[in-house]
RODREN-837560 format. One record per residue: x, y, z of N, C-alpha, C, CB in turn; residue number from 1; residue in one letter. Coordinates in Angstrom, 2 decimals. Atoms other than C-alpha are relative to their C-alpha. Glycine has a CB too. Layout:
// residues N
      n.u      n.v      n.w     ca.u     ca.v     ca.w      c.u      c.v      c.w     cb.u     cb.v     cb.w  mimar  gufi
        X        Y        Z        X        Y        Z        X        Y        Z        X        Y        Z    NUM     A
...
// end
This chain:
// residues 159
      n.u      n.v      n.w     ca.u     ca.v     ca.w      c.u      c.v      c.w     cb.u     cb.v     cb.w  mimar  gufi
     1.22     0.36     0.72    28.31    50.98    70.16    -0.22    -1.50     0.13     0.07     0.44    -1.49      1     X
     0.65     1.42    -0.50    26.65    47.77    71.06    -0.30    -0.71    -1.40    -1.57     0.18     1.03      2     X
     0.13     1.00     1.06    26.67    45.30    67.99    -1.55    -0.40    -0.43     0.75    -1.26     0.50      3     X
     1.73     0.19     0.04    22.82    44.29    68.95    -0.64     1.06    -0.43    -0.71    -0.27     1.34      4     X
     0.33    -0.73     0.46    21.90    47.45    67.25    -0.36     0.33    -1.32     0.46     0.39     0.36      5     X
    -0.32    -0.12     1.46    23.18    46.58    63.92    -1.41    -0.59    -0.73     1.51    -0.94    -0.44      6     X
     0.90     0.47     0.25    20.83    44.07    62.87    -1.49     0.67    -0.50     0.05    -0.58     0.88      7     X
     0.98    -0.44     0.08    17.81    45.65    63.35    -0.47     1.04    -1.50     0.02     0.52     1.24      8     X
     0.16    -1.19     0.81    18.68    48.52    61.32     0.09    -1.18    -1.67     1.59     1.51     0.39      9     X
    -0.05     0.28     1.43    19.82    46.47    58.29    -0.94    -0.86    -0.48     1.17    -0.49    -0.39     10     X
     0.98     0.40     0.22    17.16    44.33    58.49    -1.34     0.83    -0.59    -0.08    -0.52     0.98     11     X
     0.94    -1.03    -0.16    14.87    47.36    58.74    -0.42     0.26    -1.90     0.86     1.51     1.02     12     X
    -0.37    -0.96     1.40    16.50    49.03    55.61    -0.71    -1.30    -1.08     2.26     0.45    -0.33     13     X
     0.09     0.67     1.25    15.94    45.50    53.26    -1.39    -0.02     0.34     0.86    -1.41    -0.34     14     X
     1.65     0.38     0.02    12.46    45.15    54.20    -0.86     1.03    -0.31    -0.56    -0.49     1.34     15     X
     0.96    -1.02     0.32    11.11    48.62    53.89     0.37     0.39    -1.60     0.13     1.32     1.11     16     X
     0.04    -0.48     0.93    13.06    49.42    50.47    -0.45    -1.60    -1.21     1.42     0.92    -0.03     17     X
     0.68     0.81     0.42    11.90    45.99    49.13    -1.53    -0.46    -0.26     0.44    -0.50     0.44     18     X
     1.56    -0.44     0.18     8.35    46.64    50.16    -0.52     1.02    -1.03    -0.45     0.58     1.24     19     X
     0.32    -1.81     0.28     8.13    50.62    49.24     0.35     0.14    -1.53     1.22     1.30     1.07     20     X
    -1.01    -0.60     1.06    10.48    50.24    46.40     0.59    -0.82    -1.07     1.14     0.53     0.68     21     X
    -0.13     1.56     0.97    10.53    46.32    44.91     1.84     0.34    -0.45    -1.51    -0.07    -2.02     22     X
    -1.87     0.24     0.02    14.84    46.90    45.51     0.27    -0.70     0.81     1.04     1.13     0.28     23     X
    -1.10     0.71    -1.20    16.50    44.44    47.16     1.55     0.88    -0.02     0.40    -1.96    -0.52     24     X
    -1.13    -0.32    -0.45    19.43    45.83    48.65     1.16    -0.56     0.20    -0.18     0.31     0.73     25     X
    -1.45     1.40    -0.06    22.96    43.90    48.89     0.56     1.02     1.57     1.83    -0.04    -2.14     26     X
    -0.62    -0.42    -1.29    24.46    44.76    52.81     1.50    -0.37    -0.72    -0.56    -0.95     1.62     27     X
    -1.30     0.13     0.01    28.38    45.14    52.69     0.48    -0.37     1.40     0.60     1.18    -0.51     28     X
    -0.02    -0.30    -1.30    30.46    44.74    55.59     0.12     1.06     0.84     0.61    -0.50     0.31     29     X
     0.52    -1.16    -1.11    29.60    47.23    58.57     1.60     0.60     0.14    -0.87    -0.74     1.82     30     X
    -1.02    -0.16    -0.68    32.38    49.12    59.59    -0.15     1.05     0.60     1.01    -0.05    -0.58     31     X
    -0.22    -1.81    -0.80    33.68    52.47    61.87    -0.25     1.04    -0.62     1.39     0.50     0.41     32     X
     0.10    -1.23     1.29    32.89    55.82    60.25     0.87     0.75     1.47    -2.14     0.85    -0.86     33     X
    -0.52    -1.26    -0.67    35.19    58.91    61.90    -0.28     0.96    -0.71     1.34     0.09     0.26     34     X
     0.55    -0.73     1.16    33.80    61.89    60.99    -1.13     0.92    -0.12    -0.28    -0.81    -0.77     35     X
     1.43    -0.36     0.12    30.73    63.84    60.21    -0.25    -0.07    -1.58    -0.34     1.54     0.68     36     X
     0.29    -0.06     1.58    31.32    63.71    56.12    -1.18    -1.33    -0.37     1.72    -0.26    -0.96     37     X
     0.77     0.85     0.25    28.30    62.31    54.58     0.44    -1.25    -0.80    -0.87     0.61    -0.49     38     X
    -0.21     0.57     1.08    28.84    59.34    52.07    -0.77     0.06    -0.95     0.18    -0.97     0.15     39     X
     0.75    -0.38     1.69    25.99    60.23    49.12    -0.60     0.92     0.20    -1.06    -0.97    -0.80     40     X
     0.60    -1.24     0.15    24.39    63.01    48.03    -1.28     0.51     0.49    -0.05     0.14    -1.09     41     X
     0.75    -0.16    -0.69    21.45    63.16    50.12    -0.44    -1.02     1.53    -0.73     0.14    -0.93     42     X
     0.03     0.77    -1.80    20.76    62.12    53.79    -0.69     0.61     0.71     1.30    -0.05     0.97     43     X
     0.87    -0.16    -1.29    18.51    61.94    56.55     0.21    -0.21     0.97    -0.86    -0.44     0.13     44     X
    -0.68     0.60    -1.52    18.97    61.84    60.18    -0.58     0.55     0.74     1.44     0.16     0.46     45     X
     1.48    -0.40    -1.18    16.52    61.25    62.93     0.78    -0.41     1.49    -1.90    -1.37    -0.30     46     X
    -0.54     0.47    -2.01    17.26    61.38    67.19    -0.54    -0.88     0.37    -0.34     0.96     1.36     47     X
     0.67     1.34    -0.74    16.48    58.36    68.98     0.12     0.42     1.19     0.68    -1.50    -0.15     48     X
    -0.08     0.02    -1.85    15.70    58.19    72.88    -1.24    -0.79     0.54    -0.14     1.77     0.82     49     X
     0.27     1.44    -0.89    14.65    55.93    75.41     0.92    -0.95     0.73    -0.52    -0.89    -0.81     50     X
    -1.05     0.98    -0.34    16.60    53.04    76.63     0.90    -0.16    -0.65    -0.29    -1.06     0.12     51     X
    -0.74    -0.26     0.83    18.51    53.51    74.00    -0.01     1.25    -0.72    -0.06    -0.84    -0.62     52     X
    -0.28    -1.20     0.96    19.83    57.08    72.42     0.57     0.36    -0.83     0.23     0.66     0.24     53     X
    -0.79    -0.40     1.47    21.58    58.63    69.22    -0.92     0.06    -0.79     1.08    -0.97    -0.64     54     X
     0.41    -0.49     1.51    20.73    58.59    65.66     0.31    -0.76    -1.24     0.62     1.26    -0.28     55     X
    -0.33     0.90     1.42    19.98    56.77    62.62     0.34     1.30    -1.21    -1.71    -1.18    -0.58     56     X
    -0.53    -0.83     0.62    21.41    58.45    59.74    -0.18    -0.81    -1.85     1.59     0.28     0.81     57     X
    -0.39     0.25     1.24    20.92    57.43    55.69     0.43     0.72    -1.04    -0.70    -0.46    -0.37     58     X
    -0.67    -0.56     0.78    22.86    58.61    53.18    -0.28    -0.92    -1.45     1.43     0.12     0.61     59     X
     0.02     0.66     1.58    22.02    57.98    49.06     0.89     0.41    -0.76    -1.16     0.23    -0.82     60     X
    -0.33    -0.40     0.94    23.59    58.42    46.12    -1.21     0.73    -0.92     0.65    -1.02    -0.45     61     X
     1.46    -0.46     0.66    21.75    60.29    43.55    -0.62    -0.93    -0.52     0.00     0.96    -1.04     62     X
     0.77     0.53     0.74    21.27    57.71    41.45    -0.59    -1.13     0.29     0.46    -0.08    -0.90     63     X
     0.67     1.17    -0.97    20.23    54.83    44.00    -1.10     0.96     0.34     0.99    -0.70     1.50     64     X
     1.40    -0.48    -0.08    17.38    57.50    45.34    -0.72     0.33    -0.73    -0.18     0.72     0.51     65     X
     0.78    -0.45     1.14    16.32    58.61    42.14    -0.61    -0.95    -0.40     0.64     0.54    -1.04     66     X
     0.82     1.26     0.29    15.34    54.78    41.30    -0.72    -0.33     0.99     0.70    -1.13    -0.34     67     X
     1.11     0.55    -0.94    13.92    53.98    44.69    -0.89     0.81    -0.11     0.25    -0.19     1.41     68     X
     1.26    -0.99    -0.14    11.84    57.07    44.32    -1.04    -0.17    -1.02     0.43     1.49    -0.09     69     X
     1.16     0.61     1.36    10.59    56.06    40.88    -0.37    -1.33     0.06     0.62     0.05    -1.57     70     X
     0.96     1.03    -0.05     9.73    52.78    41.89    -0.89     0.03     0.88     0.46    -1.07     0.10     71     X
     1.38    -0.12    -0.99     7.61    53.82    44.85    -0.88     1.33    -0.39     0.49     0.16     1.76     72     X
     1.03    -0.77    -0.04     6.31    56.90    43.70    -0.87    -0.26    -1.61     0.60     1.57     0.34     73     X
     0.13     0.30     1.67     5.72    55.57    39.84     0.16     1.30    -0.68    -1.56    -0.67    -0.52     74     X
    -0.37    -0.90     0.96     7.17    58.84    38.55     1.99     0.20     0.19    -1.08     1.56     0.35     75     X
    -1.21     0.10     0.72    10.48    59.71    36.99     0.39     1.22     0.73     0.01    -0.04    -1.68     76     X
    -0.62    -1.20    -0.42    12.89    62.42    39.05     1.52     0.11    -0.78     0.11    -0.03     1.68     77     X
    -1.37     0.21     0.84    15.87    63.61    36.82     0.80     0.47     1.40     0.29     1.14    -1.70     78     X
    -0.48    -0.64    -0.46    17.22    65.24    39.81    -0.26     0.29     1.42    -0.03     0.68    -0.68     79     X
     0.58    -0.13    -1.20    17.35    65.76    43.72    -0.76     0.88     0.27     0.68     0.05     0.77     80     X
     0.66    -1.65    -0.08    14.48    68.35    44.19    -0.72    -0.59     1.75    -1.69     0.61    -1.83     81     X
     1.14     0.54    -1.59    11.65    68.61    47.24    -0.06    -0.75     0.06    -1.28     0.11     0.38     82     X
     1.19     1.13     0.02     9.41    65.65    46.36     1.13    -1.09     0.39    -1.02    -0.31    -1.72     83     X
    -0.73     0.71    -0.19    12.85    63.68    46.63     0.51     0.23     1.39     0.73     0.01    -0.95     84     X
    -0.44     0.05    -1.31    14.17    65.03    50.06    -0.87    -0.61     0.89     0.29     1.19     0.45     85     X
     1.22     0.29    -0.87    10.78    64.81    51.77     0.07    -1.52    -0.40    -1.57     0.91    -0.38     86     X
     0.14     1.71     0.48    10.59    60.93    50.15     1.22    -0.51     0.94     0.34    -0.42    -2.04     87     X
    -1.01     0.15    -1.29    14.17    60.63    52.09    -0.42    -0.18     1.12     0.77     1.00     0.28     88     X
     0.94     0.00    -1.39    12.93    61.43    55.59    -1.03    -0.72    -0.04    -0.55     1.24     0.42     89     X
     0.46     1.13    -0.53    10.23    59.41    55.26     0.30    -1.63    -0.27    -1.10     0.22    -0.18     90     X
    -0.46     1.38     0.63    11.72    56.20    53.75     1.08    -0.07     1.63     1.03     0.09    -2.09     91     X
    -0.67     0.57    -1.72    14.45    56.77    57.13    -1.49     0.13     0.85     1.61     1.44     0.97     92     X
     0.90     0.24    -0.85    11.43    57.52    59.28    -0.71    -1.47     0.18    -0.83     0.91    -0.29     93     X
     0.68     1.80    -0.06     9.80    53.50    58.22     1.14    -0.75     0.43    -0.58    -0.83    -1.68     94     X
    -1.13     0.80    -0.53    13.41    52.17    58.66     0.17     0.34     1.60     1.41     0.37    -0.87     95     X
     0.14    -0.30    -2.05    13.21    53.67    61.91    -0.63    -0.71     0.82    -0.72     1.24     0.55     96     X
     1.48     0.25    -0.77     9.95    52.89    63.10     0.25    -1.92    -0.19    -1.87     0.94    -1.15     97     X
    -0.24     1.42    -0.18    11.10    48.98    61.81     0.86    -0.48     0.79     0.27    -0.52    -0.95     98     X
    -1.07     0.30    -1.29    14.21    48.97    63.71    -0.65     0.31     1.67     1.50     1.18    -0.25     99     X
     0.32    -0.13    -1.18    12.71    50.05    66.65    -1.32    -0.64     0.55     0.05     1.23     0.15    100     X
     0.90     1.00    -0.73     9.96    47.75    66.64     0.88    -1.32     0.53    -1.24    -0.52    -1.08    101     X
    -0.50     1.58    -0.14    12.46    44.61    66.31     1.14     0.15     1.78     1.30    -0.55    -1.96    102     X
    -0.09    -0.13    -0.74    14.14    46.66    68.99    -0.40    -0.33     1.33     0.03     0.50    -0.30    103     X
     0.94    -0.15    -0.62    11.55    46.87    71.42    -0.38    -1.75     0.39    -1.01     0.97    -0.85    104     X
     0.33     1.61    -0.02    11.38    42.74    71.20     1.28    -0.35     0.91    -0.04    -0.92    -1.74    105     X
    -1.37     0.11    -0.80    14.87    43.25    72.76     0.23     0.69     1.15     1.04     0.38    -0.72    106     X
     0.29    -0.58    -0.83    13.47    45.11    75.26     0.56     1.45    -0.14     0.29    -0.70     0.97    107     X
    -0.26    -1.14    -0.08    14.39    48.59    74.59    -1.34     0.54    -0.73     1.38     0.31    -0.52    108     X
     0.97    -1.24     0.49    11.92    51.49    74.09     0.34     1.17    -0.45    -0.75     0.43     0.86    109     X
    -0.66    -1.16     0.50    12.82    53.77    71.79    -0.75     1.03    -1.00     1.15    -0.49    -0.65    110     X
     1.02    -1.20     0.29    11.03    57.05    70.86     0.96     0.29    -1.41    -0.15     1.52     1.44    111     X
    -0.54    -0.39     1.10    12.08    58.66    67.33    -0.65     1.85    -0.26    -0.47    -1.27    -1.20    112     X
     0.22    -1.34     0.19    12.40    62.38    66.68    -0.78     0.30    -1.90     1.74     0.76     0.35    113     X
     0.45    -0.14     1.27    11.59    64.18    62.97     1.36     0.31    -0.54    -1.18     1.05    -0.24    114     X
    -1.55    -0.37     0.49    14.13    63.77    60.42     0.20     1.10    -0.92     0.65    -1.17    -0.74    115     X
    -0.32    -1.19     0.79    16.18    66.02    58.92     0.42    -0.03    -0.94     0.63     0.72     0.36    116     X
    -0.12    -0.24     1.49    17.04    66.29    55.43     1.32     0.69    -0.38    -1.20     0.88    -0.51    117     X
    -1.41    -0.90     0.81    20.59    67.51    54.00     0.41    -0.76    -1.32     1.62     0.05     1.09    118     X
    -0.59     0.01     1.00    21.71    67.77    50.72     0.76     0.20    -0.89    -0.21     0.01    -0.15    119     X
    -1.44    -1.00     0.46    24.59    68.43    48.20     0.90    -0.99     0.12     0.53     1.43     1.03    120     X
    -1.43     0.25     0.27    27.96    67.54    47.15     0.77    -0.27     1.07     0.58     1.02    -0.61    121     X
    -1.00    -0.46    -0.91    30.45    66.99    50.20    -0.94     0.31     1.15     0.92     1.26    -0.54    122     X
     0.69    -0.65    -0.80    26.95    67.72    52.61     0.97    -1.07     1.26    -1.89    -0.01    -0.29    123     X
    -0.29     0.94    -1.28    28.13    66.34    56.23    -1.55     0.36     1.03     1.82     0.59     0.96    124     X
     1.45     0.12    -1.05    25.75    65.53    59.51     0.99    -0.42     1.11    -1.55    -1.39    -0.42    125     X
    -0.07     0.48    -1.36    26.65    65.27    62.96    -0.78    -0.69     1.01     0.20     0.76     0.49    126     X
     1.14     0.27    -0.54    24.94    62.72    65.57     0.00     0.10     0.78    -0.48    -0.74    -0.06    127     X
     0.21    -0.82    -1.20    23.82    63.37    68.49     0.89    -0.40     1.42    -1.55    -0.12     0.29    128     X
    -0.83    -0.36    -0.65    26.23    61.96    70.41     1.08     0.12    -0.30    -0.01    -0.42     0.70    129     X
    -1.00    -0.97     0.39    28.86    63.37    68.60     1.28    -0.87    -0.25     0.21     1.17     1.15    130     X
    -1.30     1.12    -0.18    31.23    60.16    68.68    -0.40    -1.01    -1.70    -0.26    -1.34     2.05    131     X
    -0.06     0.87     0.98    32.07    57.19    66.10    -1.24    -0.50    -0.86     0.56    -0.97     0.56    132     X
     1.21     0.75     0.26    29.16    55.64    64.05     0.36    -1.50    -0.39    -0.82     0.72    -1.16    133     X
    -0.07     1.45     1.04    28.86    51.96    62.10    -0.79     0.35    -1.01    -0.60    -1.53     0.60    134     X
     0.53    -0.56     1.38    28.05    52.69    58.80    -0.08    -2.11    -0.49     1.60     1.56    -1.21    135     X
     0.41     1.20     0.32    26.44    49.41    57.05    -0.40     0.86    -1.55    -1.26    -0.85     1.14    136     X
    -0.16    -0.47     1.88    27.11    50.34    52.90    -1.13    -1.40    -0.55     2.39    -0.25    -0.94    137     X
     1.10     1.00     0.99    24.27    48.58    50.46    -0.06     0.50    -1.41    -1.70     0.02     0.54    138     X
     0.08     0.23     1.27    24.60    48.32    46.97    -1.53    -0.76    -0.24     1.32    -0.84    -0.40    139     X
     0.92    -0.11     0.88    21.78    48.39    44.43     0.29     0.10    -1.30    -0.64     0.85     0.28    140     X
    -0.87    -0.03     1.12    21.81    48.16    40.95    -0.03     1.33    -0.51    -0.35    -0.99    -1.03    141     X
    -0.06    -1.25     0.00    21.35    51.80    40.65     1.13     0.76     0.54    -0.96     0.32     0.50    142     X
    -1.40    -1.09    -0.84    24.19    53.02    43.23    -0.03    -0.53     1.31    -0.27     1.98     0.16    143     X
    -0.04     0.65    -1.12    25.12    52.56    46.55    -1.02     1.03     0.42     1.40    -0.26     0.78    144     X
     1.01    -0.75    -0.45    23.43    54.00    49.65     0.49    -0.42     1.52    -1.61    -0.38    -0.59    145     X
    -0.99     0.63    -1.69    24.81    53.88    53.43    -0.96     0.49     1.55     2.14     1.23     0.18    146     X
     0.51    -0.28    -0.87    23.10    53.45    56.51     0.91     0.18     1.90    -1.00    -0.97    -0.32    147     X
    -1.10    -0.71    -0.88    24.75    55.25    59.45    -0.92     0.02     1.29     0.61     1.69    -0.59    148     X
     0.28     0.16    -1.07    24.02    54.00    63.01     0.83     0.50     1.26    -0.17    -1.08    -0.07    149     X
    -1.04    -0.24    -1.13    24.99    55.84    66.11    -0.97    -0.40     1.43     0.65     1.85    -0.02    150     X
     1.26     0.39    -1.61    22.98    54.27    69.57     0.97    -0.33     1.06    -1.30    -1.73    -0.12    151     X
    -0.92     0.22    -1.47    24.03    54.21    73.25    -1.42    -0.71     0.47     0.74     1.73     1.14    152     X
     0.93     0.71    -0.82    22.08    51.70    75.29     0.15     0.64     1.66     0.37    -1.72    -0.14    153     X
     0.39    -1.07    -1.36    21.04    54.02    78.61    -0.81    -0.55     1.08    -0.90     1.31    -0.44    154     X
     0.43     0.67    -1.46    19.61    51.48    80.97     0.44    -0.02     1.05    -0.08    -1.01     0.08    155     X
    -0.64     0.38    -1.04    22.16    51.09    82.62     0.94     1.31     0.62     0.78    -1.28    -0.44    156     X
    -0.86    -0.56    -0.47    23.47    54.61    83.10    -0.84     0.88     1.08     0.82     0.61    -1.02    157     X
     0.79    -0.43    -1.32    22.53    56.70    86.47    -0.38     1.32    -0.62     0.93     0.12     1.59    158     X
     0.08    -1.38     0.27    20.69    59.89    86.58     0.51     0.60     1.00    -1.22     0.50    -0.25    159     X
// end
């Protein structure tokens, strides 16, 4: 996993849930994930391709999405239901679409699939290429919340 990847994303993440959601986010340090076990109780995870391929991946706690959701949607969720998964997927879908603009300045072109939604206790996710991720953990004053990067840069490999 190429380091020049990281950035983008965590940049992505403080700017869209600071916009969407008036949270600043606190970044931890990045590290290896082994694995497919999620880290919080709900998560999204969209395919990337282009010059670069894999999968962004976020993972909440309940009680970190339950506040970002009530500050962007101005209503109160006691609990992970629909209106909260669907709010998931698209909150990764803008972190997406930001990382892959700042991308795209770095010369890669990178297309984004539709994300998927899992939820639950113990839920796990596999990405698409099936190997290590960098997980970049962010604290809130609500709970944490972990953003899970897996990208291969494909310019340079033959067809």
């Amino acid at each position: 996993m190429d380091v020049r990847f990281i950035n983008p994303f965590l940049e992505g993440t403080i700017s869209v849930l600071k916009t969407m959601a008036m949270i600043e986010p606190r970044a931890g340090k990045p590290y290896l994930k082994e694995g497919k076990q999620a880290k919080g109780d709900v998560s999204a995870i969209i395919g990337l391709t282009g010059s670069a391929r894999g999968s962004l991946a976020l993972s909440f706690s309940e009680e970190s999405i339950l506040k970002i959701i009530s500050n962007m949607l101005g209503e109160n969720h006691g609990e992970i239901n629909g209106e909260v998964r669907d709010a998931v997927g698209e909150i990764t879908n803008m972190i997406s679409g930001v990382a892959r603009k700042k991308l795209e300045a770095e010369g890669f072109n990178i297309a984004a699939a539709i994300p998927t939604v899992v939820s639950g206790k113990d839920h796990s996710f596999i990405h698409v290429l099936g190997g290590p991720s960098i997980i970049i953990p962010f604290e809130t004053d609500s709970g944490p919340f972990f953003v899970d990067v897996c990208l291969k840069d494909t310019r340079k490999e033959k067809n």
